[in-house]
PyMOL Python script that loads the backbone (N, CA, C, O; Angstrom):
from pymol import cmd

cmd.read_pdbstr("""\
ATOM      1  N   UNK A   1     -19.401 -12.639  -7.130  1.00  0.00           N
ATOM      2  CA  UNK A   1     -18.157 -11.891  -7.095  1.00  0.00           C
ATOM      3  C   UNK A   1     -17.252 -12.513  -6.037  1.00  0.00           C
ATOM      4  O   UNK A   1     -17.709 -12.802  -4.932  1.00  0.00           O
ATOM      5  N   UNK A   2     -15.997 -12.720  -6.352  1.00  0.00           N
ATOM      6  CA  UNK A   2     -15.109 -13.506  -5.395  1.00  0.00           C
ATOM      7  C   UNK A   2     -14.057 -11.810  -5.310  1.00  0.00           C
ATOM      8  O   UNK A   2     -13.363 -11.329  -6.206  1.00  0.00           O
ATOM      9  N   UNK A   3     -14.295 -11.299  -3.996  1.00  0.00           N
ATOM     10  CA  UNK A   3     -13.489 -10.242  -3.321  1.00  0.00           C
ATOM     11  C   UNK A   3     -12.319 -10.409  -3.394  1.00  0.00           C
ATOM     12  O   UNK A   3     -11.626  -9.403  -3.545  1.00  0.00           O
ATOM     13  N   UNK A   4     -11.539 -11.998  -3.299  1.00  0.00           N
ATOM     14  CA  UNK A   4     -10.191 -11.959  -3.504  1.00  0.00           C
ATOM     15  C   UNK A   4      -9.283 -11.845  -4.631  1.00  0.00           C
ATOM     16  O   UNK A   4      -8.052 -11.852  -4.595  1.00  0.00           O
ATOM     17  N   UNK A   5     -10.411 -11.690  -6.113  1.00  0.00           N
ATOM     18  CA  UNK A   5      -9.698 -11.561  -6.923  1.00  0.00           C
ATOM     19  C   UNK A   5      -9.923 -10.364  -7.350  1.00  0.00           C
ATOM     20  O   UNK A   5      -9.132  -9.789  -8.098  1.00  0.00           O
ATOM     21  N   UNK A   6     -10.962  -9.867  -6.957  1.00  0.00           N
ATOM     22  CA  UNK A   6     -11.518  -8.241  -7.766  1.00  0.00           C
ATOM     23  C   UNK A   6     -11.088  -7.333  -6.689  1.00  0.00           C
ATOM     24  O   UNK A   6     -10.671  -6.289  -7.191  1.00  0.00           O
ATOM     25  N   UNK A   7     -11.023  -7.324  -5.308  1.00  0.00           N
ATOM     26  CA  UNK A   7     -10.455  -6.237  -4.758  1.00  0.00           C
ATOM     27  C   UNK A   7      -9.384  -6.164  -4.311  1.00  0.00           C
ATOM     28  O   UNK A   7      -9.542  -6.684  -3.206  1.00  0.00           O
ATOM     29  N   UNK A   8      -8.160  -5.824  -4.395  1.00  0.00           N
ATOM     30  CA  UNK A   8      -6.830  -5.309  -3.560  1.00  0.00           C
ATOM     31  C   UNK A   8      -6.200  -3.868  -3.129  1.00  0.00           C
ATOM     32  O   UNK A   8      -6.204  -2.762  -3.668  1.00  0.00           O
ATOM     33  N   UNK A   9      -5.562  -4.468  -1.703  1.00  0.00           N
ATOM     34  CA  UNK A   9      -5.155  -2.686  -1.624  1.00  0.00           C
ATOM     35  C   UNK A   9      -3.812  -2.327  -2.448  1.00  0.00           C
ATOM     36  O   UNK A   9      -2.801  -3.028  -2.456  1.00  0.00           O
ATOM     37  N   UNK A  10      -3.990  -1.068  -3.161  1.00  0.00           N
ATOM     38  CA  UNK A  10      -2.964  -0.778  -3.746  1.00  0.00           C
ATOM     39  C   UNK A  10      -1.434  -0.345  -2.957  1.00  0.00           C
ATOM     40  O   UNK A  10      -0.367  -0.220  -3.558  1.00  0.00           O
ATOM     41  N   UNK A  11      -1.566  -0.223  -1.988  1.00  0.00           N
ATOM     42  CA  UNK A  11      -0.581  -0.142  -1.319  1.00  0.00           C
ATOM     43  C   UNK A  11       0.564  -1.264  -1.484  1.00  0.00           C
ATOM     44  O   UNK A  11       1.780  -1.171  -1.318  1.00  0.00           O
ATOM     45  N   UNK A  12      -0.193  -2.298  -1.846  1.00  0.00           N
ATOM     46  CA  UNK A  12       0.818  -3.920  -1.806  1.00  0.00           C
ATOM     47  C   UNK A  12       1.550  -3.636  -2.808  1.00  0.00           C
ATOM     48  O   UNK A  12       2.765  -3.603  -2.612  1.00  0.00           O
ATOM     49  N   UNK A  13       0.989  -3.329  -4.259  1.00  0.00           N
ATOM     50  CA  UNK A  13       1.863  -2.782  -5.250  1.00  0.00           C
ATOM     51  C   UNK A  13       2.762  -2.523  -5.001  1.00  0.00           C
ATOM     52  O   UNK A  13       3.723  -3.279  -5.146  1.00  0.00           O
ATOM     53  N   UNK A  14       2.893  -0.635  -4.228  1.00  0.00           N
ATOM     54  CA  UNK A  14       3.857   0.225  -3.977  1.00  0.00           C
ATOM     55  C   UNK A  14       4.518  -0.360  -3.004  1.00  0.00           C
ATOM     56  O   UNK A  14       5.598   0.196  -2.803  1.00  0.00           O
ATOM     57  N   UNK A  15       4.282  -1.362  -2.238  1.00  0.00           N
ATOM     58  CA  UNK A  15       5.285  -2.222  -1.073  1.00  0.00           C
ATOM     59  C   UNK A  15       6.244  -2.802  -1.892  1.00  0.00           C
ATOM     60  O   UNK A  15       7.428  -2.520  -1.713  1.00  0.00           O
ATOM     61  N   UNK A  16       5.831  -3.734  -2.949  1.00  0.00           N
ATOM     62  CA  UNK A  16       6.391  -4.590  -3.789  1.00  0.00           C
ATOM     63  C   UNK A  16       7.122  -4.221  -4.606  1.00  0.00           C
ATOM     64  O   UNK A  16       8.226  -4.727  -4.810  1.00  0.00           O
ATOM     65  N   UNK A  17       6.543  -3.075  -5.350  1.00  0.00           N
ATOM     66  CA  UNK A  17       7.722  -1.906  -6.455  1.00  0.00           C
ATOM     67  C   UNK A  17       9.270  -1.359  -5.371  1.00  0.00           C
ATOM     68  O   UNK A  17      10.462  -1.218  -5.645  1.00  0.00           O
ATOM     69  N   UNK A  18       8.525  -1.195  -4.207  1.00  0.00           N
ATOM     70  CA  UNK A  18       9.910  -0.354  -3.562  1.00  0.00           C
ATOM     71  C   UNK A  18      10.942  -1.292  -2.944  1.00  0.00           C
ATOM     72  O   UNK A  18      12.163  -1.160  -3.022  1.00  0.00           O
ATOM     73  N   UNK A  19      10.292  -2.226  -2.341  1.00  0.00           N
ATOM     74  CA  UNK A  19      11.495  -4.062  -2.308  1.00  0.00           C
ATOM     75  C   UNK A  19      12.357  -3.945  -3.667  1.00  0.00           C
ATOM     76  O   UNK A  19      13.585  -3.910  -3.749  1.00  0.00           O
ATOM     77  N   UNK A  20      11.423  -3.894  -4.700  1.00  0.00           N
ATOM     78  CA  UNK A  20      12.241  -4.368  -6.155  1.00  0.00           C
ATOM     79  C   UNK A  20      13.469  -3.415  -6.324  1.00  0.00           C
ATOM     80  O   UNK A  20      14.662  -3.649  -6.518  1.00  0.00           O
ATOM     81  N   UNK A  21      12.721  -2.201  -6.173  1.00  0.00           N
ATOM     82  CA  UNK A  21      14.202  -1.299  -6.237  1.00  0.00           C
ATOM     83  C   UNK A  21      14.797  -1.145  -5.113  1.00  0.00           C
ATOM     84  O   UNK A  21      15.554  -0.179  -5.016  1.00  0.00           O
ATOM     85  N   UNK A  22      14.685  -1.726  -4.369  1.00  0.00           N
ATOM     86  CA  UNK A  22      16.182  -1.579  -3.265  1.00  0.00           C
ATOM     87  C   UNK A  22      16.997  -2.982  -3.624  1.00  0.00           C
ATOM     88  O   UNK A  22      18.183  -3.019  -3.297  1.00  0.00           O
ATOM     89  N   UNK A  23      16.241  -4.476  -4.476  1.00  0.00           N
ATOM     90  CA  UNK A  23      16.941  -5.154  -4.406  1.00  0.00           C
ATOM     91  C   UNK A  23      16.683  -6.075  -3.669  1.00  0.00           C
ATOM     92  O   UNK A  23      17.144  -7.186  -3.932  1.00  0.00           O
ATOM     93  N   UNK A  24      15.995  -5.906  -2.706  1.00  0.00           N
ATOM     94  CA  UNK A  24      15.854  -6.488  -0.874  1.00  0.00           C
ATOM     95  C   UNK A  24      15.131  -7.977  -1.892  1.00  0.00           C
ATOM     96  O   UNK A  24      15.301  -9.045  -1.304  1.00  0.00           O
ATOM     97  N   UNK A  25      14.489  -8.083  -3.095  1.00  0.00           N
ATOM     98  CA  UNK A  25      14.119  -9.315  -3.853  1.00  0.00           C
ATOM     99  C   UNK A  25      14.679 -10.477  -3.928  1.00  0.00           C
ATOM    100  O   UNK A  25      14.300 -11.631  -3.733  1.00  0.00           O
ATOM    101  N   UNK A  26      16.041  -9.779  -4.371  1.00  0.00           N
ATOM    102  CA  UNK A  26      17.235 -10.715  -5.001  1.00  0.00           C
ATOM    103  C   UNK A  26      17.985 -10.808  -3.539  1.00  0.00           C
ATOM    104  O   UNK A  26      18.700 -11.800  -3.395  1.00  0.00           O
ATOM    105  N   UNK A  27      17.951 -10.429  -3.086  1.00  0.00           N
ATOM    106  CA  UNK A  27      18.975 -10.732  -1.669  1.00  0.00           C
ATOM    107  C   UNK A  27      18.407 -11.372  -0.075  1.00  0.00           C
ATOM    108  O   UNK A  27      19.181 -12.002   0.645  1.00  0.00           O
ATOM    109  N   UNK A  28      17.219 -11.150   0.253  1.00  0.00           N
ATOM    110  CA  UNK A  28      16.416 -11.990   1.463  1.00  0.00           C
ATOM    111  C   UNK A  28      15.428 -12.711   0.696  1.00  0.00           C
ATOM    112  O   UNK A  28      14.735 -12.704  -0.321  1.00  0.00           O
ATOM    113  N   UNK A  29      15.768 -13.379   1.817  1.00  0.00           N
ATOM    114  CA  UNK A  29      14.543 -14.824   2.047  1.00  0.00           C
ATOM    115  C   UNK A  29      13.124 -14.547   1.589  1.00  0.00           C
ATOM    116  O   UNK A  29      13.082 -13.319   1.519  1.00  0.00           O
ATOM    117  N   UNK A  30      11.995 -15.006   1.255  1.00  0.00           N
ATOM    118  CA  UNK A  30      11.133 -15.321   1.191  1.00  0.00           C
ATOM    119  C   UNK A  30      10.285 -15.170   2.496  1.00  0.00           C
ATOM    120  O   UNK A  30       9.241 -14.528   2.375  1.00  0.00           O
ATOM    121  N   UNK A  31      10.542 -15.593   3.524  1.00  0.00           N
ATOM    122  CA  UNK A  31       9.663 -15.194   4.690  1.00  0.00           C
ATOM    123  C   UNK A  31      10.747 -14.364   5.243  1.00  0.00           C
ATOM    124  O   UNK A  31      11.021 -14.979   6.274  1.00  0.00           O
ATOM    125  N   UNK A  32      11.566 -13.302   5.190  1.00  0.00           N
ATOM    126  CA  UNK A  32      11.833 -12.089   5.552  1.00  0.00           C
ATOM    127  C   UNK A  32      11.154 -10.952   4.428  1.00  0.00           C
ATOM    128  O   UNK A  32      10.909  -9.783   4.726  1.00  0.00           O
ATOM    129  N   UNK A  33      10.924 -11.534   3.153  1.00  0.00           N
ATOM    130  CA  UNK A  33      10.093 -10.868   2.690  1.00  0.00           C
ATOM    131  C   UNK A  33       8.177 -10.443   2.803  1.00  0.00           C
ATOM    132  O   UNK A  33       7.333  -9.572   2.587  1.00  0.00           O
ATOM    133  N   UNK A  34       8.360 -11.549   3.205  1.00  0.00           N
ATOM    134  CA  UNK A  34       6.980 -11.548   3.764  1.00  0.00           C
ATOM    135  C   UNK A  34       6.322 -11.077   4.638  1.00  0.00           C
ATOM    136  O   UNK A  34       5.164 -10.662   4.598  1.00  0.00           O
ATOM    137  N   UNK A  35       7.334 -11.141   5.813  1.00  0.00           N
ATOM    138  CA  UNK A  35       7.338 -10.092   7.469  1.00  0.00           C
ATOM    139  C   UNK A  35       7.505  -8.790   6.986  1.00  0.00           C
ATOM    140  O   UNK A  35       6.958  -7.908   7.648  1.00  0.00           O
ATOM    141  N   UNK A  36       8.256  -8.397   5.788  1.00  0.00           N
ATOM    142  CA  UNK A  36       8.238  -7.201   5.573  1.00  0.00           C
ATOM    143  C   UNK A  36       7.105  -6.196   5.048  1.00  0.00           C
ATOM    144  O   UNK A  36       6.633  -5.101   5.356  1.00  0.00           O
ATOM    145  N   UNK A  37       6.959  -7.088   4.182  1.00  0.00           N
ATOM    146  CA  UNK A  37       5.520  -6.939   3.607  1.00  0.00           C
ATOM    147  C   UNK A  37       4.462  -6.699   4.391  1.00  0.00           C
ATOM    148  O   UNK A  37       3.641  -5.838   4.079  1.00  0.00           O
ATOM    149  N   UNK A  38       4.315  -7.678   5.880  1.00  0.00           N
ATOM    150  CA  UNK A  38       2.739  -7.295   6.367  1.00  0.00           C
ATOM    151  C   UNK A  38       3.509  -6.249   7.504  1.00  0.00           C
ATOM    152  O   UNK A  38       2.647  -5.556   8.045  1.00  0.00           O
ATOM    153  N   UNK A  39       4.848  -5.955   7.996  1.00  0.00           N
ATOM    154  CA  UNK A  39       5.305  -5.111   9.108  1.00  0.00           C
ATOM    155  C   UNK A  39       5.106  -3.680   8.280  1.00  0.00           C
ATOM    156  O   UNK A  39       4.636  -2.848   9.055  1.00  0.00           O
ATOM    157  N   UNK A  40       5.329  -3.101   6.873  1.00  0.00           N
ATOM    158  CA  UNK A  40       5.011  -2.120   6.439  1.00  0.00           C
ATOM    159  C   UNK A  40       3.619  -2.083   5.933  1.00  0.00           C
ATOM    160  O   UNK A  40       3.371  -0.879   5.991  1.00  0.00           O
ATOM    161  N   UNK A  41       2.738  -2.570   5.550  1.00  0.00           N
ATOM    162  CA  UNK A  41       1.569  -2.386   5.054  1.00  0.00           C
ATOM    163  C   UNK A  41       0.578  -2.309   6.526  1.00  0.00           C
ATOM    164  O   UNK A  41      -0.601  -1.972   6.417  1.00  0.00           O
ATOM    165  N   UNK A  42       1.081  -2.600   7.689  1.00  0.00           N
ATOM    166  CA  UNK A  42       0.249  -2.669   8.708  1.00  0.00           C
ATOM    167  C   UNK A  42       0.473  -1.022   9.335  1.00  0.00           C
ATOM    168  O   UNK A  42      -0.214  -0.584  10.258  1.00  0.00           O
ATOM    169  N   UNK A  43       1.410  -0.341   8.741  1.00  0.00           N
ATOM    170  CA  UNK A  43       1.940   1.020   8.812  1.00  0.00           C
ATOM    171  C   UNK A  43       1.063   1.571   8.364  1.00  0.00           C
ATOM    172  O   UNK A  43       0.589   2.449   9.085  1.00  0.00           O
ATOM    173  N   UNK A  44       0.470   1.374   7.114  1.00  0.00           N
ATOM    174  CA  UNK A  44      -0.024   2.438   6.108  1.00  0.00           C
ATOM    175  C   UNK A  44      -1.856   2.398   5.966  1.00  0.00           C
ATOM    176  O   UNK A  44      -2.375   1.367   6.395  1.00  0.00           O
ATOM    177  N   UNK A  45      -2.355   2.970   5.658  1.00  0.00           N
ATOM    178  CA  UNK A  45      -4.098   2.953   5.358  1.00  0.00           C
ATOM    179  C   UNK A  45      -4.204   1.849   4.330  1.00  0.00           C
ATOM    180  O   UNK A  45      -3.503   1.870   3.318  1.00  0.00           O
ATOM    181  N   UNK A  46      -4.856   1.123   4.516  1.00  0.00           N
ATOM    182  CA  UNK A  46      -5.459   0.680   3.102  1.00  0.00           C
ATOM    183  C   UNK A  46      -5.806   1.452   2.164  1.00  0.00           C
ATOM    184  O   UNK A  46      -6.230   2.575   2.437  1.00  0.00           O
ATOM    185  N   UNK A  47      -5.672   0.893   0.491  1.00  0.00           N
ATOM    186  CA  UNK A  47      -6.417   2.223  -0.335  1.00  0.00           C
ATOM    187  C   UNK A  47      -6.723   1.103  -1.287  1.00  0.00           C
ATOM    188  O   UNK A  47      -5.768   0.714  -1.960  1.00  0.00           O
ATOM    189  N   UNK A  48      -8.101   0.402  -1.499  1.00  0.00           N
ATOM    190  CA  UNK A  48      -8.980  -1.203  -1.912  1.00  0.00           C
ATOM    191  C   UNK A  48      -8.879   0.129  -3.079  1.00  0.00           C
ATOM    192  O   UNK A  48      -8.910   1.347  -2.900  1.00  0.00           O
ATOM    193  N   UNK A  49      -8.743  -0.716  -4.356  1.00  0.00           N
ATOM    194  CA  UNK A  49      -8.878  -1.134  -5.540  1.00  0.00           C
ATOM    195  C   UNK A  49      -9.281  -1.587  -6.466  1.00  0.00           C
ATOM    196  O   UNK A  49      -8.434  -2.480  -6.476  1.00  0.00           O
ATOM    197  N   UNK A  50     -10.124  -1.889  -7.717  1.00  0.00           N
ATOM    198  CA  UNK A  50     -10.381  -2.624  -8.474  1.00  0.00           C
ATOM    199  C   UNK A  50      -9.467  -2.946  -9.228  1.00  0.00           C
ATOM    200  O   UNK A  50      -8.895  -4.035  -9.179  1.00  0.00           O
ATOM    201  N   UNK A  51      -9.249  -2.154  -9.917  1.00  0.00           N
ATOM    202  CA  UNK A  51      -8.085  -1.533 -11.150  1.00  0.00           C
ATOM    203  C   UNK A  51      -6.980  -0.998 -11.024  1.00  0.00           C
ATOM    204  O   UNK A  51      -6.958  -0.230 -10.062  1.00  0.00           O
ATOM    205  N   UNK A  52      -5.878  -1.077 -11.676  1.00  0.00           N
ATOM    206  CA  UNK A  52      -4.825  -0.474 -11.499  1.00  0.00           C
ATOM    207  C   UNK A  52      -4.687   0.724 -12.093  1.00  0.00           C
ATOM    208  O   UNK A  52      -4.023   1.635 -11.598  1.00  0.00           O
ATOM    209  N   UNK A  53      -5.345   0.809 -13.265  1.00  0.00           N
ATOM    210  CA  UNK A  53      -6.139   1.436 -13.784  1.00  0.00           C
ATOM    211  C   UNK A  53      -6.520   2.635 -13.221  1.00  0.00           C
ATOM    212  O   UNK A  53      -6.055   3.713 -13.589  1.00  0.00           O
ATOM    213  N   UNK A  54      -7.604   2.466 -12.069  1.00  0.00           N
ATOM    214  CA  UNK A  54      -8.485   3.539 -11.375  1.00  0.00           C
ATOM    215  C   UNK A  54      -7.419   4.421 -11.121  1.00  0.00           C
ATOM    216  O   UNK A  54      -7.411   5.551 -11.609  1.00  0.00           O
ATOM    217  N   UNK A  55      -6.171   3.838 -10.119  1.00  0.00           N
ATOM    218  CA  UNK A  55      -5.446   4.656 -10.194  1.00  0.00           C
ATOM    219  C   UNK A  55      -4.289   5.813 -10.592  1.00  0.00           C
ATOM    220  O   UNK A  55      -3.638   6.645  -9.960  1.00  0.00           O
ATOM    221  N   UNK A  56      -4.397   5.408 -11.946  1.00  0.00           N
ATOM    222  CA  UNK A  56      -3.438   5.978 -12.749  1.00  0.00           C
ATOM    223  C   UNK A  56      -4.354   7.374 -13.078  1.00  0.00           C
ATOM    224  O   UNK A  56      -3.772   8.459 -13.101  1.00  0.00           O
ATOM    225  N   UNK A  57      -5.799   7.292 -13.330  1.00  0.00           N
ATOM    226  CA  UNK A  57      -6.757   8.298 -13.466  1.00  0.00           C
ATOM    227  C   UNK A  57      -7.194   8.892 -12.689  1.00  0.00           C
ATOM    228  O   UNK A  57      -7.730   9.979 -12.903  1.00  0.00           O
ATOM    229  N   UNK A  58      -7.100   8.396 -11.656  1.00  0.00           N
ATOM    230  CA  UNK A  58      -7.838   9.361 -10.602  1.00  0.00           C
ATOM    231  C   UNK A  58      -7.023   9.646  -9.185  1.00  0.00           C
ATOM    232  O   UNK A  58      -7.555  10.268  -8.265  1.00  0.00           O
ATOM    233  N   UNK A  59      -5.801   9.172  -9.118  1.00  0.00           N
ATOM    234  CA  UNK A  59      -4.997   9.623  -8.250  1.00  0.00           C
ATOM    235  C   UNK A  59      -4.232  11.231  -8.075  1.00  0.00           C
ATOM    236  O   UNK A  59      -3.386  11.181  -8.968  1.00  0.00           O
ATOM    237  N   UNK A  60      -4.094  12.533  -7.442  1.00  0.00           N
ATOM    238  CA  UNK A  60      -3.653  13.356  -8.001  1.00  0.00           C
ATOM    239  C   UNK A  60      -2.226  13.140  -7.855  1.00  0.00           C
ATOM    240  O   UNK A  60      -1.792  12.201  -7.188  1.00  0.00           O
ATOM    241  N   UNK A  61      -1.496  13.953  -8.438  1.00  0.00           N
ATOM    242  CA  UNK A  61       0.483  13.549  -8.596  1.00  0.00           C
ATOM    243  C   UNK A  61       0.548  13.656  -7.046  1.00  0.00           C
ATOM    244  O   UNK A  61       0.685  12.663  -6.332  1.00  0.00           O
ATOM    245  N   UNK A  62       0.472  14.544  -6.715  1.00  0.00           N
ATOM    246  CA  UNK A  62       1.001  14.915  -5.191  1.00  0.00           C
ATOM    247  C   UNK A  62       0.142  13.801  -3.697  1.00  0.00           C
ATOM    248  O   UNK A  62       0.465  13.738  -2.511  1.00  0.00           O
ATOM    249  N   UNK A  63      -0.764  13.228  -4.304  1.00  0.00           N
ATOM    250  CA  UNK A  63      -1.376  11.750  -3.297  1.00  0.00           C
ATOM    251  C   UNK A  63      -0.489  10.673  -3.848  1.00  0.00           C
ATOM    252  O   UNK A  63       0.170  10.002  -3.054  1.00  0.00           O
ATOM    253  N   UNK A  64      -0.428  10.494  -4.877  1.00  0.00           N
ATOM    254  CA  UNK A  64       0.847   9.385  -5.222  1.00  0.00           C
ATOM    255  C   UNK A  64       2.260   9.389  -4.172  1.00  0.00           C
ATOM    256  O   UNK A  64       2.815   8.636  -3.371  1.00  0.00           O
ATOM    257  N   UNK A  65       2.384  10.426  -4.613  1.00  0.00           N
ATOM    258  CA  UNK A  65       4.386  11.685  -4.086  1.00  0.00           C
ATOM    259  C   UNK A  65       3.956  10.804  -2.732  1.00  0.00           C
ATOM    260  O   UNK A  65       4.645   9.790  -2.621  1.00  0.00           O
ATOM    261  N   UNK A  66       2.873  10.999  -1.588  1.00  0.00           N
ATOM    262  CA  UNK A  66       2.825  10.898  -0.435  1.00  0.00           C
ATOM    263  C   UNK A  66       2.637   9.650   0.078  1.00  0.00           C
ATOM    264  O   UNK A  66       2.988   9.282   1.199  1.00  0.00           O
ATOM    265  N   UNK A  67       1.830   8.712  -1.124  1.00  0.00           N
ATOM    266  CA  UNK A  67       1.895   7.248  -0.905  1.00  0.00           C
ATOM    267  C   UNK A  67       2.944   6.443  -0.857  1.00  0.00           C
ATOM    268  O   UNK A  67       3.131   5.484  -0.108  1.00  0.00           O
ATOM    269  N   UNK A  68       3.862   7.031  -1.988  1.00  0.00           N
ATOM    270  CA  UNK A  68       5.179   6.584  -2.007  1.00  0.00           C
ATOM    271  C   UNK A  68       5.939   6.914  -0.718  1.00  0.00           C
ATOM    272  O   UNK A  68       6.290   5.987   0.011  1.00  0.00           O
ATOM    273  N   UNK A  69       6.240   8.320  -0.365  1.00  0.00           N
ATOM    274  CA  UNK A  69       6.851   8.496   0.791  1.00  0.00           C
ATOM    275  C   UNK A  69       6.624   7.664   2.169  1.00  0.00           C
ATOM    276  O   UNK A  69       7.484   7.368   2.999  1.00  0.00           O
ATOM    277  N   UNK A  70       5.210   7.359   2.192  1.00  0.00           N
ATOM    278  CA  UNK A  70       4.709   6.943   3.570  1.00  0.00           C
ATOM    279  C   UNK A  70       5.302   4.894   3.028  1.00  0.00           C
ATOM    280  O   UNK A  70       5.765   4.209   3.940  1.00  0.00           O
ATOM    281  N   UNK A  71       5.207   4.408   1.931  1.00  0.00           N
ATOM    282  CA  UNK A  71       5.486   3.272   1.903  1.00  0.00           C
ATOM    283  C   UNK A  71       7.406   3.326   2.298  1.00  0.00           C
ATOM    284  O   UNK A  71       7.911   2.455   3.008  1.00  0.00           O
ATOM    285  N   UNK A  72       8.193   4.419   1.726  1.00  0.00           N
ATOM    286  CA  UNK A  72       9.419   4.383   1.947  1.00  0.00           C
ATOM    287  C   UNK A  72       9.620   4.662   3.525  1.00  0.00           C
ATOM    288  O   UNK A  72      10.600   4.374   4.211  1.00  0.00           O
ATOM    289  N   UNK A  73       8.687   5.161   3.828  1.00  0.00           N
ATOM    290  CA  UNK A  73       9.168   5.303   5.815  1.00  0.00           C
ATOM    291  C   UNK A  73       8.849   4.190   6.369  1.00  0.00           C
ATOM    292  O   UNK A  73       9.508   3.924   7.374  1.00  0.00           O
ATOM    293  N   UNK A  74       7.559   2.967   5.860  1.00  0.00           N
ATOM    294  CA  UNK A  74       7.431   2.123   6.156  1.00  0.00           C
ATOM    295  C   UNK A  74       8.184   1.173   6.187  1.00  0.00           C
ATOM    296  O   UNK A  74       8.227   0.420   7.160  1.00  0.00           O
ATOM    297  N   UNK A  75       8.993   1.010   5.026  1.00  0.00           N
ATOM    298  CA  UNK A  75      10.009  -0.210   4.697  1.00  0.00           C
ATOM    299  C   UNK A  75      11.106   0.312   5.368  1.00  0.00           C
ATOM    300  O   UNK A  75      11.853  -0.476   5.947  1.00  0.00           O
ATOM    301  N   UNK A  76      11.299   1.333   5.387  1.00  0.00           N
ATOM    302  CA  UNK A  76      12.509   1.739   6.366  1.00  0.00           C
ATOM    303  C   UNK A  76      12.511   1.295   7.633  1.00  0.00           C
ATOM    304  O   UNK A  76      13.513   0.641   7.923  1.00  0.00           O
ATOM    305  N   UNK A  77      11.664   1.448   8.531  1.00  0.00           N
ATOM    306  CA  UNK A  77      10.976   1.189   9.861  1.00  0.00           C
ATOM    307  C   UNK A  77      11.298  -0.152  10.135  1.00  0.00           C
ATOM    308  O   UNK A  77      11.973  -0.590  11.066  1.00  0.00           O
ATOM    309  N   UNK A  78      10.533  -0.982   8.881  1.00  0.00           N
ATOM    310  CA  UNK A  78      10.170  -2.535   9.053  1.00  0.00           C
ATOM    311  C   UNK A  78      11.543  -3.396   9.131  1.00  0.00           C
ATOM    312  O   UNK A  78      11.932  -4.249   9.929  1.00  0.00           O
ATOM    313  N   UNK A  79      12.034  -2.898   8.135  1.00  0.00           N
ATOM    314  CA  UNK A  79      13.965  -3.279   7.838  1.00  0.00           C
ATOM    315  C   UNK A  79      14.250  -3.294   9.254  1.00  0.00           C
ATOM    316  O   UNK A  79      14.506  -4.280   9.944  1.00  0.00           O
ATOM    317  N   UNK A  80      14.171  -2.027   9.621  1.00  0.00           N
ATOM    318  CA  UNK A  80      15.461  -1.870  10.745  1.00  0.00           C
ATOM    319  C   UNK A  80      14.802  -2.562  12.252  1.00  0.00           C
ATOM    320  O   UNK A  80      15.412  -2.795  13.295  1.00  0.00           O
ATOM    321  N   UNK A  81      13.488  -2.760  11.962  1.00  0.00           N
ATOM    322  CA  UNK A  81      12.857  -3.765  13.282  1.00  0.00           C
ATOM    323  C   UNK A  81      13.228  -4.933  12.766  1.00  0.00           C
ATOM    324  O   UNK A  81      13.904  -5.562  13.580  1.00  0.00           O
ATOM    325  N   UNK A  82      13.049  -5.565  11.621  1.00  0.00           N
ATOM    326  CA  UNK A  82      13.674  -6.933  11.454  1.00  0.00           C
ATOM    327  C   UNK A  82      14.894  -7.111  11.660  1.00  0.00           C
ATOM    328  O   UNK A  82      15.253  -8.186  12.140  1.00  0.00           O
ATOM    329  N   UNK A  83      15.576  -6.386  11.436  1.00  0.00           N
ATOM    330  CA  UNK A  83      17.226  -6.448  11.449  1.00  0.00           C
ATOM    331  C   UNK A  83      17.892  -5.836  13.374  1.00  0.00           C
ATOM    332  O   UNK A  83      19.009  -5.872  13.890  1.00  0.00           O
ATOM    333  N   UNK A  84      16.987  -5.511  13.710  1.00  0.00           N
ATOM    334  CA  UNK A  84      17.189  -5.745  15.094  1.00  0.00           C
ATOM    335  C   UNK A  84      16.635  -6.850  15.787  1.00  0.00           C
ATOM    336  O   UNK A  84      17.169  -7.188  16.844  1.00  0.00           O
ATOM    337  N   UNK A  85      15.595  -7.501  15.338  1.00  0.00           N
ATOM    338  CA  UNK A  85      15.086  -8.847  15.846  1.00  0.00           C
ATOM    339  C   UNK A  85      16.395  -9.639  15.458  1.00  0.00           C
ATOM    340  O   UNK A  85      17.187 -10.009  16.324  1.00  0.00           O
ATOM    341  N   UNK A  86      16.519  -9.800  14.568  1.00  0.00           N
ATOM    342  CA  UNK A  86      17.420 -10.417  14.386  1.00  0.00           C
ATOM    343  C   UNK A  86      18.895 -10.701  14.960  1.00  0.00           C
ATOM    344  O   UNK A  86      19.470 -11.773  15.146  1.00  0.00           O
ATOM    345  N   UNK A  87      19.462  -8.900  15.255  1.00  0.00           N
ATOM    346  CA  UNK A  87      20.683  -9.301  16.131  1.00  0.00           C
ATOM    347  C   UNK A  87      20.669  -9.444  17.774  1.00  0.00           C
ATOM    348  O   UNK A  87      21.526  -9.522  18.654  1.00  0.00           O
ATOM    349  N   UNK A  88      19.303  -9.437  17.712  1.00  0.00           N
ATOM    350  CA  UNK A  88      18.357 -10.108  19.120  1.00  0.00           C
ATOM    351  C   UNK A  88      19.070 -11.699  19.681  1.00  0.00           C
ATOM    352  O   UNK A  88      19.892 -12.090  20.509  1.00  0.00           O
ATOM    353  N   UNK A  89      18.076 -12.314  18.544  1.00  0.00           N
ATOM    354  CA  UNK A  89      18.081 -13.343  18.413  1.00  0.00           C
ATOM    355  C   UNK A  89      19.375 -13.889  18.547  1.00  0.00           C
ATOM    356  O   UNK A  89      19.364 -14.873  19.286  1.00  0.00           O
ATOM    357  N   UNK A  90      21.001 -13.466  17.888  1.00  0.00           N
ATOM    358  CA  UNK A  90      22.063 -14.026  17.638  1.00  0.00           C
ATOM    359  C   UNK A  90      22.994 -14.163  18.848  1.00  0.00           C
ATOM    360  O   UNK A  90      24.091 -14.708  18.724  1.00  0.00           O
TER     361      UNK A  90
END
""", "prot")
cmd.dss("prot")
cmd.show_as("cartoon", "prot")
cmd.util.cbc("prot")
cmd.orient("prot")
């Protein structure tokens, strides 16, 4: 069994779905996406995975509602620390 292809945390998903809909895809960099990515997921619990699957079945609505919320406070957070590093830096 190779762990890197059979297990992931689902959280990366919901990191990645909520970039897409703000857009933040089409408009930053590639390694501002990336800082974003590990500055919010280092926010949140892991929740390892097999399937995407597993979770569509066995998640209840209202643990979803809260995964989502806690990834949207995350990216919020992470944004506005990058975007102050940034007018740091200038």
């Amino acid at each position: 069994m190779k762990l890197d292809d059979d297990i992931h945390n689902y959280y990366e998903h919901l990191v990645i779905e909520r970039i897409t809909q703000l857009g933040l895809d089409k408009e930053k960099s590639q390694d501002y996406l990336a800082d974003l990515c590990c500055l919010a997921l280092n926010q949140v619990p892991p929740r390892y995975i097999r399937y995407e699957v597993d979770m569509a079945f066995y998640l209840a609505p209202n643990e979803k509602l809260q995964m989502q919320m806690n990834v949207n406070n995350a990216i919020d957070k992470a944004i506005k620390f990058l975007d102050e590093q940034k007018k740091d830096r200038e």
